[in-house]
C-alpha positions as CSV (number, residue, x, y, z in Angstrom):
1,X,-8.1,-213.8,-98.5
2,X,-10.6,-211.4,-98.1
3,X,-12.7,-212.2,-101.4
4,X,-13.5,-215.7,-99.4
5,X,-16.1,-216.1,-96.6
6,X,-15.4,-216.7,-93.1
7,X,-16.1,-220.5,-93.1
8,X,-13.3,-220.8,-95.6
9,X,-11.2,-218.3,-94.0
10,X,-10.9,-220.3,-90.7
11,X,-9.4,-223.1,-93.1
12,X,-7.2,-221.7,-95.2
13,X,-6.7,-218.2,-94.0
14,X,-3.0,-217.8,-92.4
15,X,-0.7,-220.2,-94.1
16,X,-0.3,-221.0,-97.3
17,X,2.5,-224.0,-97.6
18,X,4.9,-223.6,-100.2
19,X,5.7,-226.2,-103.0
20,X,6.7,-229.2,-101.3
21,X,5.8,-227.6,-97.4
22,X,3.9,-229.3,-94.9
23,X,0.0,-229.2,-95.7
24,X,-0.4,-228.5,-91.5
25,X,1.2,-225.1,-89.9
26,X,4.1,-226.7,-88.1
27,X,4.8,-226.2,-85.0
28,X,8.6,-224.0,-84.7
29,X,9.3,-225.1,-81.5
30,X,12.3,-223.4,-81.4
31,X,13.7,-220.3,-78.9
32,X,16.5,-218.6,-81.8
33,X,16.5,-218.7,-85.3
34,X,19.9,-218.9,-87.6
35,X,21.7,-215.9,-89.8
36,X,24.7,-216.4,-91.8
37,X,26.0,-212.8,-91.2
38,X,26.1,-210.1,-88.1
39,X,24.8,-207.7,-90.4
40,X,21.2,-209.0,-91.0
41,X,21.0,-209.6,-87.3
42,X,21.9,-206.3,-86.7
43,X,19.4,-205.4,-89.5
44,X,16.9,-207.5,-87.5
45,X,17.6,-205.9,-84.1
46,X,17.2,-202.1,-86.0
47,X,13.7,-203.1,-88.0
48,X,15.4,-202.2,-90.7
49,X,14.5,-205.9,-92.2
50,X,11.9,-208.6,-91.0
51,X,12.5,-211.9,-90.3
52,X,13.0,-213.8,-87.0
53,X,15.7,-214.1,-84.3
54,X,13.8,-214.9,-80.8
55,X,10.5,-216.3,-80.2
56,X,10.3,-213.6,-77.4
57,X,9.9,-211.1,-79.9
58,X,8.3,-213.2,-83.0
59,X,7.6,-216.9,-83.9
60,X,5.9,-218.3,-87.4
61,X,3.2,-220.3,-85.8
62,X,1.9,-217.7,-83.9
63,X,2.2,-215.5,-86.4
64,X,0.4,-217.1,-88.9
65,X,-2.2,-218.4,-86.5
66,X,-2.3,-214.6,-85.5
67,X,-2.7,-213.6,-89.6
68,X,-5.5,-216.1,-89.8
69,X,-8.0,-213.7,-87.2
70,X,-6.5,-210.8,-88.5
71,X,-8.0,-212.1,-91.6
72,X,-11.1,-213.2,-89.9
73,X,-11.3,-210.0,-88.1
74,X,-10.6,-207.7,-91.1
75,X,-7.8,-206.3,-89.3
76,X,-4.6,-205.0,-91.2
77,X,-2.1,-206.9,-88.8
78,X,-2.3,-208.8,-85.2
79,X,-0.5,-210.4,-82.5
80,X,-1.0,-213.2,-80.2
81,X,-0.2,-213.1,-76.8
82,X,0.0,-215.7,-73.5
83,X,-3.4,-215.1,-72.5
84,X,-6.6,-213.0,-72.9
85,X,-5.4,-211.0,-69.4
86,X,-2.5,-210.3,-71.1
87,X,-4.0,-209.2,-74.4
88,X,-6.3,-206.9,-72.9
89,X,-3.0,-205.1,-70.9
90,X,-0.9,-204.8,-74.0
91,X,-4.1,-203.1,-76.1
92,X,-4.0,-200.6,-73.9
93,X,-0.6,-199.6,-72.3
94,X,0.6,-199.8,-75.7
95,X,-0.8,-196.3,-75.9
96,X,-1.2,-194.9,-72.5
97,X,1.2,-194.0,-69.7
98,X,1.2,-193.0,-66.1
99,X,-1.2,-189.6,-66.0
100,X,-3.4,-190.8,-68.7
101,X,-6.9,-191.5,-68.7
102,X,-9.3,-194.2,-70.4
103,X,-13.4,-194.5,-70.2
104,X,-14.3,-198.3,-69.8
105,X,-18.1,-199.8,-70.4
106,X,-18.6,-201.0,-66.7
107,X,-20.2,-204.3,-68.5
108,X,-16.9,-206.1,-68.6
109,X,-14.7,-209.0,-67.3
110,X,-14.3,-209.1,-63.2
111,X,-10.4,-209.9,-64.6
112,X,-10.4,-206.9,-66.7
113,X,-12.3,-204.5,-63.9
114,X,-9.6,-205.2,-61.8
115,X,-6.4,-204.8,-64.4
116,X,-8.4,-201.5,-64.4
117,X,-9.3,-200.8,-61.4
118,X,-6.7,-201.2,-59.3
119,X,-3.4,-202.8,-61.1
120,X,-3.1,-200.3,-63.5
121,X,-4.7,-197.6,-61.3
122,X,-1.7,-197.9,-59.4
123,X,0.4,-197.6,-62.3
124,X,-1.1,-194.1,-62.6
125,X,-3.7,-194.7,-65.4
126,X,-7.2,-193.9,-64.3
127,X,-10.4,-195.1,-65.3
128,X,-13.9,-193.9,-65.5
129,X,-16.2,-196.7,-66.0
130,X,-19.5,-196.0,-67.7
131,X,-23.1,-197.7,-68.3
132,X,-23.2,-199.4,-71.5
133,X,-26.7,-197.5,-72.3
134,X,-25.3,-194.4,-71.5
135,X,-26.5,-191.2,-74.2
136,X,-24.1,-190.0,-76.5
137,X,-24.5,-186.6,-74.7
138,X,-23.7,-188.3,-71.0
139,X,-20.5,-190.0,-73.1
140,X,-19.3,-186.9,-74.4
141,X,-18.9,-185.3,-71.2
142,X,-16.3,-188.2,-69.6
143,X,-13.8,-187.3,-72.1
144,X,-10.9,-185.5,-70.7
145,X,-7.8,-183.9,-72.5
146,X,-5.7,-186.7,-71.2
147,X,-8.9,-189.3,-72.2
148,X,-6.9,-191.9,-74.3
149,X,-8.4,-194.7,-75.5
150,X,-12.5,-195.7,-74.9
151,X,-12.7,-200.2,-74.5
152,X,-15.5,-202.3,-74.2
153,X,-17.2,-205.7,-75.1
154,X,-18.9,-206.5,-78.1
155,X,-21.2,-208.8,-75.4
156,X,-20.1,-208.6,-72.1
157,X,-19.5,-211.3,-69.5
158,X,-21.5,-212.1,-67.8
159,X,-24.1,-209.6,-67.9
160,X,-24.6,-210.2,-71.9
161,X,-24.9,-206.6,-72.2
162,X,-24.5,-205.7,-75.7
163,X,-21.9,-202.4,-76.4
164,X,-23.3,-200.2,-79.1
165,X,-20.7,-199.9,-80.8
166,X,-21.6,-197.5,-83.3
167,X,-22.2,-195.0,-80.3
168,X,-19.0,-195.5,-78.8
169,X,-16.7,-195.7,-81.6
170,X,-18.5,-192.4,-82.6
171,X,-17.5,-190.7,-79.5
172,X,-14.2,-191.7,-79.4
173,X,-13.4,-190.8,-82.6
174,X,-14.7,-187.0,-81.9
175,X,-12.0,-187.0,-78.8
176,X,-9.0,-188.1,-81.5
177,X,-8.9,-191.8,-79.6
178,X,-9.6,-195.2,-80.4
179,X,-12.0,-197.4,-79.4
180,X,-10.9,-200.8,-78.4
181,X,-13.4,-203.6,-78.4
182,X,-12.9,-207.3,-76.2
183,X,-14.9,-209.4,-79.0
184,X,-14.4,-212.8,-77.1
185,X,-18.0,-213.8,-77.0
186,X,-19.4,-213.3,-80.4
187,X,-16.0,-214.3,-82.2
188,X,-15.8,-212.7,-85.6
189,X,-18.0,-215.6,-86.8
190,X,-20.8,-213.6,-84.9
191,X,-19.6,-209.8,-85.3
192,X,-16.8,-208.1,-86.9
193,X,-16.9,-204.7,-84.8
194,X,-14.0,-202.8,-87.0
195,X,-17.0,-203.1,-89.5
196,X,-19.3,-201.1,-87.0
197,X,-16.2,-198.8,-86.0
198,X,-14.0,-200.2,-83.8
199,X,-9.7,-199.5,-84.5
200,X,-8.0,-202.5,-82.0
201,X,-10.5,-206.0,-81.2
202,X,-8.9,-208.0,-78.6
203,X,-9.7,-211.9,-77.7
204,X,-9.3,-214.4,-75.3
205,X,-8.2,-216.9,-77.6
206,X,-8.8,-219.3,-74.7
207,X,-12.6,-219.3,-75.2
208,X,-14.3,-220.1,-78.2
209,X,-11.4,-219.3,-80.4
210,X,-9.9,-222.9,-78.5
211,X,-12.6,-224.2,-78.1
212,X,-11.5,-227.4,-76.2
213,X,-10.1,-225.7,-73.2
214,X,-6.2,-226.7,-73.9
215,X,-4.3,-223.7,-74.4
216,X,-4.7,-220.0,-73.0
217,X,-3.9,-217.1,-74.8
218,X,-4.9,-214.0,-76.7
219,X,-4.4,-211.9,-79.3
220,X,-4.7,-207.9,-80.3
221,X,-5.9,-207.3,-83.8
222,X,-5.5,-203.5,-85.1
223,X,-8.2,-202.6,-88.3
224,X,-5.3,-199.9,-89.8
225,X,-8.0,-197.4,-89.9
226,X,-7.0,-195.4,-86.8
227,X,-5.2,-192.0,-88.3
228,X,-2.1,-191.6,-85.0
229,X,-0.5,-188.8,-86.4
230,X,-3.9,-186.9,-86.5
231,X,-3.9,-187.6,-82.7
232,X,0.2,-187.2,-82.5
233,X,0.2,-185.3,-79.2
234,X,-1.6,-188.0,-77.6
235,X,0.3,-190.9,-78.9
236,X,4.2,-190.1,-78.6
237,X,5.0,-193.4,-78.4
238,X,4.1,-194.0,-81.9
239,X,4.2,-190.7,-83.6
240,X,7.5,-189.9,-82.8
241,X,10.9,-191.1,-83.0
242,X,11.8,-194.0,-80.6
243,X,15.3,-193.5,-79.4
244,X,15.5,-197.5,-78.6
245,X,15.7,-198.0,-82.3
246,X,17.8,-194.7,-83.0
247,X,15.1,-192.2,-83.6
248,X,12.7,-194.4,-85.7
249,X,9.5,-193.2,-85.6
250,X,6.5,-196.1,-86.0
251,X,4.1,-194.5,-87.6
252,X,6.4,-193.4,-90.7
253,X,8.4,-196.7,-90.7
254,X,5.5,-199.1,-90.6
255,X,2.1,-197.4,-91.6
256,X,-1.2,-199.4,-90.9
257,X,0.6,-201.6,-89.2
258,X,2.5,-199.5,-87.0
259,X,0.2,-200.2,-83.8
260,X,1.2,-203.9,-83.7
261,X,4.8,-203.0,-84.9
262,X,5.3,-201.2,-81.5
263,X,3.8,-204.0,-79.7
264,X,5.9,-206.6,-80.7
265,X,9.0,-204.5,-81.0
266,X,8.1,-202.4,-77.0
267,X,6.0,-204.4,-75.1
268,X,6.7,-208.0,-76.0
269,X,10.6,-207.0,-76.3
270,X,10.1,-205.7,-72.4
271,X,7.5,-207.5,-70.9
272,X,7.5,-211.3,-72.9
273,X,3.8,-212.7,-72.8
274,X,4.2,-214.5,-76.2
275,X,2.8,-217.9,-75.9
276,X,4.2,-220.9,-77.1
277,X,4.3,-222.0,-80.7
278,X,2.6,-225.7,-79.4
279,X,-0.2,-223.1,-77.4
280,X,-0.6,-221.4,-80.8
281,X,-0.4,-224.6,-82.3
282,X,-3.6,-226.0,-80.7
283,X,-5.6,-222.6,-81.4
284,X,-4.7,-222.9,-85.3
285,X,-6.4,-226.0,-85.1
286,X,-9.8,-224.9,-82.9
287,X,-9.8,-221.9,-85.1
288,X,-10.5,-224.8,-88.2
289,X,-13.8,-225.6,-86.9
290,X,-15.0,-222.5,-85.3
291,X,-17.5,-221.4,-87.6
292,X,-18.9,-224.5,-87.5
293,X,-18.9,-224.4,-83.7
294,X,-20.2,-220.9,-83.5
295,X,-23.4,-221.7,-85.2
296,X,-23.9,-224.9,-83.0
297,X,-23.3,-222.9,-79.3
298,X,-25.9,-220.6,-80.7
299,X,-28.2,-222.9,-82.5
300,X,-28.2,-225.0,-78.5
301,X,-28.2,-221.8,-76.5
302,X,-31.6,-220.6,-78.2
303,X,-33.3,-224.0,-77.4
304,X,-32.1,-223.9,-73.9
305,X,-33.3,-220.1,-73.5
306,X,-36.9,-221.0,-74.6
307,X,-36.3,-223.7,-72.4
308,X,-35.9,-222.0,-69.4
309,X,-38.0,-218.5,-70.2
310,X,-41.2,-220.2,-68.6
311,X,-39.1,-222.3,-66.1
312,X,-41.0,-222.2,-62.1
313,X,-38.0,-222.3,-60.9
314,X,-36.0,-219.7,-62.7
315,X,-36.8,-216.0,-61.3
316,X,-35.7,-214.0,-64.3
317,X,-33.4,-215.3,-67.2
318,X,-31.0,-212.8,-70.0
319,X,-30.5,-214.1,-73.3
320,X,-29.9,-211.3,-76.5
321,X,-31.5,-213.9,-78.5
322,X,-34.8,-214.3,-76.8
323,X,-37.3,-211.4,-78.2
324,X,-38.6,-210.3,-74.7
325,X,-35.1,-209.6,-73.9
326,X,-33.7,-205.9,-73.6
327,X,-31.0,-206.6,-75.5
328,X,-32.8,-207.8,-78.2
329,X,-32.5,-205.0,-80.5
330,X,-29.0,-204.2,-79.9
331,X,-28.2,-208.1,-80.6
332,X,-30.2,-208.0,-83.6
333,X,-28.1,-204.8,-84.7
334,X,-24.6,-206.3,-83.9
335,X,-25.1,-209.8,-83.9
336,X,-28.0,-211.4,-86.1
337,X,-26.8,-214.4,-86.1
338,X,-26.4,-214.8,-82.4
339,X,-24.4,-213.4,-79.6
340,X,-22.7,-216.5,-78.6
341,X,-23.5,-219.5,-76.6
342,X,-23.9,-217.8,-73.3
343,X,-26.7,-217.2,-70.8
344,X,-27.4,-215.8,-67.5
345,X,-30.3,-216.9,-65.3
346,X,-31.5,-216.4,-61.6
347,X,-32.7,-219.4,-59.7
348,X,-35.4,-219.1,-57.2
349,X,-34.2,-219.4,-54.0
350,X,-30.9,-217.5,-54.8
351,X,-27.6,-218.0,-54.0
352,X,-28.4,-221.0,-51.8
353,X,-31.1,-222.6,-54.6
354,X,-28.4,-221.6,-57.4
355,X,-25.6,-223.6,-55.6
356,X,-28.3,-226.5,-55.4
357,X,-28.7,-226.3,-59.0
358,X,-24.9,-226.1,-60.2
359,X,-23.8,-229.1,-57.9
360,X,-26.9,-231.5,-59.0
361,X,-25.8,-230.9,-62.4
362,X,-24.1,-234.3,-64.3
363,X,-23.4,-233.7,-67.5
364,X,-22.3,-229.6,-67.1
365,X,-19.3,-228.7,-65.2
366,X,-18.8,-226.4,-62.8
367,X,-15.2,-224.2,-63.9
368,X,-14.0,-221.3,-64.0
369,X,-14.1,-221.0,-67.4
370,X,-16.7,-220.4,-70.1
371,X,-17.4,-220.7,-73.8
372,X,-15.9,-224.3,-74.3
373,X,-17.2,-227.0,-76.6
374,X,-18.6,-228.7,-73.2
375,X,-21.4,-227.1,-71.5
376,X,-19.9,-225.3,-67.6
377,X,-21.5,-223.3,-65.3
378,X,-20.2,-220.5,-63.1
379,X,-21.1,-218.4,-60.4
380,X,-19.5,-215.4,-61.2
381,X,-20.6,-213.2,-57.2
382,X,-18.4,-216.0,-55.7
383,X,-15.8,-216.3,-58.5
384,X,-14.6,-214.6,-61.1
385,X,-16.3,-211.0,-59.4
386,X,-15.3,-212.2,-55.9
387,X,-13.0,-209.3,-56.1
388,X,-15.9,-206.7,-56.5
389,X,-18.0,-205.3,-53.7
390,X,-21.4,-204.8,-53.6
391,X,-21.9,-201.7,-55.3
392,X,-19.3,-202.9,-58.2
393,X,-20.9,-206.2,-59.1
394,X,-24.3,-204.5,-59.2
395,X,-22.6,-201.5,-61.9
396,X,-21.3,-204.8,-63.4
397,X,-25.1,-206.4,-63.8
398,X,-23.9,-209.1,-61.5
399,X,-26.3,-210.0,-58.5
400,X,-26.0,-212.4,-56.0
401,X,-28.0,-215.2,-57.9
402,X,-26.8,-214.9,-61.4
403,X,-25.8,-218.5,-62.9
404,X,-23.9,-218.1,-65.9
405,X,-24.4,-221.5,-68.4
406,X,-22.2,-221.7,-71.3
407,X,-24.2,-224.3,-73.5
408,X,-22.0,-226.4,-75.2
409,X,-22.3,-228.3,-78.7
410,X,-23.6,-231.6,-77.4
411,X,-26.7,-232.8,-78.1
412,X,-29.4,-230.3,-77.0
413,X,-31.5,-233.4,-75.8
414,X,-29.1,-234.2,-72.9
415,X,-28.3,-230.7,-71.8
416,X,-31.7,-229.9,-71.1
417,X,-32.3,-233.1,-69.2
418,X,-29.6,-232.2,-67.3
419,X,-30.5,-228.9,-66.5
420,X,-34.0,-230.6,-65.6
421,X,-33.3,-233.1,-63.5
422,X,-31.0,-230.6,-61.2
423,X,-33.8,-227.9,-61.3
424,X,-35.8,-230.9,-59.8
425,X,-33.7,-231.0,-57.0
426,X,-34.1,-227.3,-56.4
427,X,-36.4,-226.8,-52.8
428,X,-37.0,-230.2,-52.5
């Protein structure tokens, strides 16, 4: 559908019923499908047709919610998985190995700094985690010979950083790897980063994708653009044959789509993580209203910034969207319709004052979640970072007194007197 515009995208992008179909993607709730000979099985189980035999492997409802942000994406194929967590994982060790090496923003996810840190540290991958403002010229000298694949996000959480994705993707591509880009915040509503460069975007669908906190999961989107077999020493896995499906090789089987054809076929064939149709069922339906959402979070988060900017009781505050901010530029670049719905502030007092704040607060919640139709706050030091020392949360743009508010789509009027009235009890 790519001659339509987002909004109707989000609609109608994904399925398109047949004659006589239901209007709604159904849910298959179903774990095998039926053949009426051994042969096309067999054909199934060698690639050598396409079609469906275990939702372990491959479902229709997630894969036509998973077609509808490929769409919205502009991506040439995609994959949903159980969660963001899991998402993230598959982007990446469906390329690298033990002995391989990847350079990470250090502006990310206290979930994902750990996968990379230490979980898959231990599986023998290293990381080198760099500052998002970091020069082209510093960038250029991480790279390595076994340098695989470069990630970051489009607006990281919680620090709000923005990734320049122009400079990374650049880089990347002058090492023969490809950059992979968490785009969770923004949503492709926001920014489309394989537009600004990036080969594989990756989502936790569980966010504003959702958008009503029912269902986890992600998905891995690939833009097609990416040329493996220029890079065919560094990507084996793909470039040549796979002995598992008796010397196929992806790359010349599958073309543009032979990232997520591997993914499916390796990883989610070894490892499972595919959510369930009902899961995928729910995300069809938040993504139906997300671009409507998208503009609300953003249109609320702006009046709550301004809100807050001149606050007594609020040390420092980091919003993209404000135009004293740092970011501003960079958000302006990537984003110009907004960043998302997201924003990090410091209470004066800290930590103490901030826990004053979050547990006088009535109409927010506190959970450990973020970008949800209903406003939440979060302190990320205690939480979702807890994991990080010292030095870590500070590379991650974390301190001690950072409150992160996801601003909802209720009415701006109440949020503000909420966050008001628990401000007020701030040092009483």
């Amino acid at each position: 559908m790519s001659e339509y515009k987002l909004g109707t995208k989000c609609l109608q992008a994904g399925y398109q019923p047949g004659n006589g179909e239901p209007r709604t993607l159904p849910i298959i709730q179903s774990t095998t499908f039926n053949y009426e000979s051994s042969q096309q099985m067999a054909d199934l189980f060698d690639l050598k047709e396409s079609g469906y035999f275990y939702t372990r492997l491959a479902n229709p409802t997630n894969d036509h919610v998973a077609a509808k942000i490929t769409d919205l994406e502009g991506g040439a194929a995609g994959m949903l998985t159980s969660s963001g967590q899991s998402a993230t994982f598959y982007s990446l060790m469906n390329i690298v190995g033990a002995g391989d090496h990847v350079i990470s923003s250090s502006t990310i996810y206290g979930g994902t700094y750990n996968l990379f840190a230490h979980t898959m540290k231990g599986m023998g991958i290293d990381f080198t985690f760099v500052e998002p403002d970091i020069s082209s010229e510093e960038l250029a000298g991480y790279f390595q010979e076994n340098t695989k694949a470069v990630f970051g996000e489009t607006v990281a959480n919680p620090s709000l950083d923005i990734l320049d994705i122009e400079k990374f993707a650049a880089a990347a591509h002058e090492n023969g790897v490809p950059l992979i880009v968490d785009n969770t915040f923004p949503t492709p509503i926001l920014c489309r980063p394989i537009e600004w460069g990036a080969d594989i975007v990756i989502h936790s669908t569980t966010k504003y994708m959702n958008g009503t906190a029912n269902a986890v999961g992600g998905v891995v989107v690939d833009s097609g653009n990416f040329d493996w077999d220029g890079s065919a020493d560094k990507f084996p896995g793909l470039t040549q044959p796979d002995e598992t499906y008796h010397g196929l090789t992806f790359t010349e089987s599958f073309g543009e789509a032979a990232y997520i054809t591997k993914m499916v076929t390796t990883l989610m064939r070894d490892l499972g993580s595919i959510p369930s149709p009902q899961n995928s069922f729910y995300l069809g339906i938040g993504l139906e209203t997300l671009h409507l959402r998208m503009e609300r979070h953003v249109e609320n988060a702006e009046k709550l910034a301004e809100y807050l900017n001149n606050h007594d009781k609020i040390t420092w505050i980091n919003f993209p969207g404000l135009k004293d901010n740092d970011q501003y530029e960079l958000a302006q670049k990537y984003c110009p319709k907004g960043t998302s719905g997201v924003i990090s502030l410091g209470v004066k007092g800290g930590r103490e004052a901030a826990t004053t704040f979050m547990d006088n607060l009535e109409l927010a919640s506190i959970v450990t979640h973020v970008a949800d139709s209903r406003t939440c706050v979060l302190h990320p030091a205690s939480t979702t970072h807890r994991q990080m020392n010292d030095q870590e949360l500070e590379d991650a743009g974390i301190s001690a007194d950072l409150v992160r508010i996801s601003v909802g789509i209720e009415d701006i009027e109440d949020i503000i007197a909420d966050v008001e009235q628990a401000l007020a009890e701030v040092s009483k």
